[in-house]
Residue, then its C-alpha position, 0 to 999 in steps of 0.5 A: x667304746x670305739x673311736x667313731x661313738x666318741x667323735x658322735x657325741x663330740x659332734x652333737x656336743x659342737x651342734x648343741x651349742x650352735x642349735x637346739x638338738x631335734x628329739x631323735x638327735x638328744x635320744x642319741x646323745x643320751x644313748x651315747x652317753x650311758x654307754x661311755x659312761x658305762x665303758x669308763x666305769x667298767x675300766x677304771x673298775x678293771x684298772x682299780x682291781x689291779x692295784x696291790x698296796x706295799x705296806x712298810x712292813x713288806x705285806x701287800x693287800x689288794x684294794x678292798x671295795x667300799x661297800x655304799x652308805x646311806x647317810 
């Protein structure tokens, strides 16, 4: 996500504690929202696959994904 999206929602954030949003203004902040959490979400994913745990006894094992439970 570049650099002008994040200052947008940053901007609408600031104008929703002065004012009441118009409809189109909070359809727009929802819109950058999903996508800045979609952009956070594939990059801690990107960074969380580069991780390699060192056991004590020298063997090295990627993290493994959780698969999701209901409870």
């Amino acid at each position: 996500m570049d650099q002008k999206k994040i200052d947008r929602i940053n901007q609408l954030a600031k104008l929703a504690k002065e004012r009441e949003l118009t409809a189109e203004e909070q359809a727009e902040r929802t819109a950058l929202r999903v996508e800045y959490i979609a952009a956070f979400r594939g990059n801690l994913e990107v960074h969380l696959n580069s991780i390699t745990i060192q056991y004590p006894d020298g063997s090295k094992k990627k993290l493994e994904k959780k698969e999701k439970t209901l409870h």
